[in-house]
N, C-alpha and C positions, 0 to 999 in steps of 0.2 A: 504494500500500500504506500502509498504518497504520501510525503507530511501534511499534504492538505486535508486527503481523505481522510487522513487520522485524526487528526482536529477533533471536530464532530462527536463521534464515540468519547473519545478519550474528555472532552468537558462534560458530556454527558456523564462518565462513569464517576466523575470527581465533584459533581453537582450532586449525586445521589449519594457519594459516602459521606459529602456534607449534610444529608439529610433536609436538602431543600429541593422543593416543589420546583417547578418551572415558573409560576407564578412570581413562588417568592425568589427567586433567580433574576426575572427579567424585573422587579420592581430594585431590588438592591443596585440592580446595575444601571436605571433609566432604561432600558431597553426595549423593542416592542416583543411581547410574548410570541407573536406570530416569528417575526425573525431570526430570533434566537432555536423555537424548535425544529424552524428550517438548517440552522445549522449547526444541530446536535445530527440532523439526519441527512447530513451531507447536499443537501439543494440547495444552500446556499457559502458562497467561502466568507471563513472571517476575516476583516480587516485588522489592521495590525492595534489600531487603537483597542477591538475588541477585545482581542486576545491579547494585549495587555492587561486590560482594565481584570478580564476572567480569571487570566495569572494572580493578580493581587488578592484580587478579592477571596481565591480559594487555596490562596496560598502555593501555588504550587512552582513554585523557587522557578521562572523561566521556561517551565518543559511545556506550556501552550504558547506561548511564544515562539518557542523554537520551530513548533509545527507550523507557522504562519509563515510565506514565504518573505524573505525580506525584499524592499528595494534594490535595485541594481547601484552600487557606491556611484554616486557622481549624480542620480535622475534628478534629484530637486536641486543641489549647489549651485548648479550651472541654468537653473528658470533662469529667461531673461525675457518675460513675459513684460517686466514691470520695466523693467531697463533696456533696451536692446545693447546688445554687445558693442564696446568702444571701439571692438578692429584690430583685430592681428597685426595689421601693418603700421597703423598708425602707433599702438604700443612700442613693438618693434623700432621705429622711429625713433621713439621719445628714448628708449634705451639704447639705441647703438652706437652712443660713444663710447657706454660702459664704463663703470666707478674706476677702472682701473687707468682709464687714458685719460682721464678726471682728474686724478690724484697723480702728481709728481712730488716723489718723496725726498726731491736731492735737498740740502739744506738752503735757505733764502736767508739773504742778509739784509733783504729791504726794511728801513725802518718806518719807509713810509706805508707800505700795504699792510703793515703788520698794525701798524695805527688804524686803517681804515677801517678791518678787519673788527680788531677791538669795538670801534664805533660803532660799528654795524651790528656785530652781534648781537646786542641786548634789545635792537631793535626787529631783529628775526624772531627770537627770541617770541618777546610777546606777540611778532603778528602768527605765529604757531598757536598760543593758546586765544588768540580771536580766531582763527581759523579750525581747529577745534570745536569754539562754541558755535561757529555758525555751520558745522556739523549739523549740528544739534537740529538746523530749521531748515534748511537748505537743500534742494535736489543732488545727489552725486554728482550726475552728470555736468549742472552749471558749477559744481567745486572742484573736478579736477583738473582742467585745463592749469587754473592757475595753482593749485597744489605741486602737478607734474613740473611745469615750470620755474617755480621756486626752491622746487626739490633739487633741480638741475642749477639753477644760479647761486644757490650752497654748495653743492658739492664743487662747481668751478670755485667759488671763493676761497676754496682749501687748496687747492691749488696754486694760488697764488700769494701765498702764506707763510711766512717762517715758522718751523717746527715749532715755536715756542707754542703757538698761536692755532695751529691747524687743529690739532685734537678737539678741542669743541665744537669748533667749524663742524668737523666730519662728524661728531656726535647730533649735533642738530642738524644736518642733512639726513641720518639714519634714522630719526622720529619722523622728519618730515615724508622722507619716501614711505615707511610704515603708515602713519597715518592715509599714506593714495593709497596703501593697499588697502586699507581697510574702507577706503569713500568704491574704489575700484570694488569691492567685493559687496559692497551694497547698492550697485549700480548692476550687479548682475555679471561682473564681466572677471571669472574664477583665476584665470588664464592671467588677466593682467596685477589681481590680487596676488595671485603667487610671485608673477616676475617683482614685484615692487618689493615684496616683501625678502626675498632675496638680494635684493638691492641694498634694502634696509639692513641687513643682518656686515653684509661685503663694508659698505662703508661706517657702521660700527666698528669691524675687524682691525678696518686700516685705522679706526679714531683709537684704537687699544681695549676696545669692550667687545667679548670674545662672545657676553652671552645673548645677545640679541637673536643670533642663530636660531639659540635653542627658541626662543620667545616665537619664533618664525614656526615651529614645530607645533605650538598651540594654534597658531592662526590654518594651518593646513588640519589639523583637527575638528576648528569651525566647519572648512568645508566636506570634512568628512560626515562630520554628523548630520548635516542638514542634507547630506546624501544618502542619509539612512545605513550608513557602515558602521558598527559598534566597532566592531573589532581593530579596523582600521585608526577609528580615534582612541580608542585605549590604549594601543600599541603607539603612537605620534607622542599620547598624551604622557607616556609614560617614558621614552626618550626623553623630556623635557623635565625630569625629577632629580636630575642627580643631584648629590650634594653641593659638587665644589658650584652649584648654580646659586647668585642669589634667592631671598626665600620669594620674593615677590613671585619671582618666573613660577619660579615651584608652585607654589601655590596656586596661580593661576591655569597652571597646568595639571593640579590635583583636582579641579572644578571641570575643568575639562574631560578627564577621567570617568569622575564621579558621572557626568552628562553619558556618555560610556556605555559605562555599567548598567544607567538607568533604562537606553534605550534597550540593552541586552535583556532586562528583567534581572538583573544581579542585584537585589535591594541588597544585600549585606557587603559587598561591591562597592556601592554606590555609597555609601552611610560611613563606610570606611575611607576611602576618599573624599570625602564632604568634610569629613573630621579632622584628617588632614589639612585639606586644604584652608578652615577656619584657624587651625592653627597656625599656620607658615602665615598665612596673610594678615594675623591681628598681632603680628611679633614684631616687638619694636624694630628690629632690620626690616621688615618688610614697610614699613612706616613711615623710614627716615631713609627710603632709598633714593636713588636720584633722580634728578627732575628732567625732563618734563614726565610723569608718572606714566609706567607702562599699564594699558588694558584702560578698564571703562574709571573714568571722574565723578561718575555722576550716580553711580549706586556707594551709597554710604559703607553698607552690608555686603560686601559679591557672594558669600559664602551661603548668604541665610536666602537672596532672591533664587541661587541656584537651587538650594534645595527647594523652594515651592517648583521650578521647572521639573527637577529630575521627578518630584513627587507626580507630578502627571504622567510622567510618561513611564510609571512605576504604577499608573493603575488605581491612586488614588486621587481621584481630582476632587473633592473635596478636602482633604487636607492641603493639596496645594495650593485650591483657591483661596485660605485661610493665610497661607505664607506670601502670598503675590498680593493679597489687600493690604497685610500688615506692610510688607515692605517696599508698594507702590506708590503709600501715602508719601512716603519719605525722598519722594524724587523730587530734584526739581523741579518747578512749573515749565520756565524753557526748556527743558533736557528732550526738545519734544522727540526726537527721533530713538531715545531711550524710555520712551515713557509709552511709545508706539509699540516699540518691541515687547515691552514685559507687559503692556496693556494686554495686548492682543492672546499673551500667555493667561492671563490673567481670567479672559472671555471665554477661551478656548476650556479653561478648569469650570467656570460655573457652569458651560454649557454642559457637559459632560454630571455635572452632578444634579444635571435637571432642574437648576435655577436657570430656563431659557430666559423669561423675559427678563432677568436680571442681565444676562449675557449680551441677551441685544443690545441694551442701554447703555453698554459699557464699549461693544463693538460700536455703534451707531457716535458716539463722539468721537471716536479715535478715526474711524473710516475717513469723515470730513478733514483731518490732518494729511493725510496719505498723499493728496496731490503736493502739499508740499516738503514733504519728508518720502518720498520712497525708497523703497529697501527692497531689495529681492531676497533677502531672508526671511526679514516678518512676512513678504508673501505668500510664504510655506507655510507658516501659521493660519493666515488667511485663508488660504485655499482647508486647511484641514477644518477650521472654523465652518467654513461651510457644508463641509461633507458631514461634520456636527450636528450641525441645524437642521441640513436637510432631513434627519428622522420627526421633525417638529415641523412637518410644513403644515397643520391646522392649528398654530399658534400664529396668533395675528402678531405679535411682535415679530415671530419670525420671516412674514411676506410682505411686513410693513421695510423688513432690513433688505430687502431681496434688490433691490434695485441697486442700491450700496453697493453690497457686493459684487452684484453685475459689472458695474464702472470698473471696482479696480480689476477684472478681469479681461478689461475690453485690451483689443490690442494697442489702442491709441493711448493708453495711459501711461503716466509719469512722461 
């Protein structure tokens, strides 16, 4: 038999040594009675959120999960439904001088570029962290032109720099290329996320900071997950733990894990890495590391909002909905492009625990942001948000949302 066809049976036999009815089965779960006894009897297949949710609820450590087939690693990373793709070539472009013909490392005795240099800095400096916050509200697509470009007129700056002087240079060109890979990986476009962020790690290297690298390790873990590969991000995620790493990286890379484990159905996995990771990231090293701060500004908590994420996708969206209200109040008002993302997780939990018209209400303000903040990763939420709803289409909150969600699915969006 097929791990599909095993499905089926195998919930069925683990619902009955639970000693629940069908009834009270699909009422635990929101689910419709009719649907679920189609897929005790094989006429219909489970969806992976099902067979998550049935994992949890009956306990059964991952093995109805396993029988669901998973995604193919990459099908959602690479949507560019919201974004279209910026262009092989035109990336390409923007990278083929290369960090390396960028950076001349003979030593410079200019005293006058090294003054300039100096000047200039504190002035990159902060248009990095404006550039950052209008992150926060701003289309990828109109922020990277000048991201890319800035990121290049830093790394020439170090070039024409006496040693004294160049290591910071090169340090804030390796945030700035990081930061396009990450506007690049929210615009849809994986390909140019990865080269920038290689980029990033290269001219760290030549600034004397070895571990940005690894840092590059969790960002390809991102696009793992959101490609549906457990295996692939726990494996990324856990390359990026070693010791001699500072704790920031570590930690940020134990959250990453932890996400992992969750999609795998390993709560003891996941729990174990969560744990972890609140430790590395609340230790004064990880606190007092250097600036400009790697990962997100804008969750107070990274430790506690991930745990409400893994907890959904661990099967309990009621508990995660509890963890994403507590720690959604706590974002900033601007953060909007972070307040999108964990919203959307947020909507995606109460629908799931059959608070729909609470879920509309909370999808239905956020939706309206969307044309200015697009992400081709919240749109993997989005789209799963509607595959949600759709078991509630005789809820008028949910065909009052339907239009909403139609737009951002249109091709002409963002």
């Amino acid at each position: 038999m097929s791990t599909a066809s095993r499905f089926g049976p195998e919930l069925r036999r683990l619902r009955q040594v639970a000693g629940l009815s069908l009834t009270q089965f699909s009422m635990a779960l929101n689910y419709d009675k009719g649907h679920l006894s189609k897929v005790e009897r094989g006429k219909r297949s489970a969806s992976s959120e099902l067979a998550r949710r049935c994992d949890a609820f009956l306990g059964a450590n991952g093995e109805l999960q396993g029988l669901v087939d998973h995604p193919e690693p990459g099908s959602d990373s690479a949507d560019t439904s919201v974004c279209p793709s910026l262009g092989t070539v035109r990336r390409r472009a923007v990278l083929a001088a290369g960090t390396g013909a960028l950076i001349d490392l003979r030593p410079k005795d200019d005293g006058q570029a090294s003054s300039a240099a100096e000047s200039l800095l504190p002035s990159y400096r902060a248009q990095f962290d404006q550039l950052r916050q209008l992150g926060q509200s701003t289309a990828p697509r109109a922020l990277l032109p000048l991201l890319e470009i800035q990121t290049r007129r830093i790394a020439e700056l170090a070039a024409d720099v006496p040693s004294t002087v160049r290591v910071p240079v090169l340090l804030l060109a390796s945030r700035f290329a990081e930061f396009t890979g990450w506007m690049a990986q929210e615009a849809g476009d994986s390909g140019a996320a990865l080269d920038w962020t290689d980029e990033a790690a290269e001219l760290a290297r030549a600034g004397g900071d070895p571990h940005l690298g690894s840092y590059a390790l969790v960002r390809r873990a991102l696009l793992t997950l959101y490609g549906g590969d457990a295996a692939s991000t726990i494996a990324l995620a856990r390359r990026a733990q070693s010791d001699e790493l500072p704790p920031r990286i570590r930690g940020l890379a134990a959250q990453r894990e932890a996400q992992g484990h969750a999609l795998a159905g390993d709560e003891r996995g996941c729990l174990r890495s969560l744990d972890k990771a609140r430790e590395l990231l609340d230790s004064d090293d990880a606190r007092s590391g250097a600036e400009p701060v790697i990962g997100t500004t804008h969750v107070s908590d990274p430790a506690a909002m991930t745990t409400g994420w893994c907890l959904y996708d661990l099967g309990h969206p009621k508990a995660a909905a509890e963890v994403l209200d507590r720690e959604y109040r706590r974002l900033p008002p601007n953060a909007l492009r972070t307040r999108t993302r964990y919203g959307f997780r947020r909507s995606l939990a109460h629908a799931a625990s059959g608070e729909v018209e609470h879920a509309c209400a909370i999808a239905g303000k956020l939706l309206g942001l969307m044309p200015a903040v697009p992400s081709a990763t919240v749109h993997s939420d989005i789209r799963r948000l509607a595959q949600e709803l759709s078991r509630f289409r005789s809820s008028r909150a949910v065909r009052d949302l339907q239009p909403a969600l139609a737009q951002v699915f249109a091709p002409a969006y963002g």
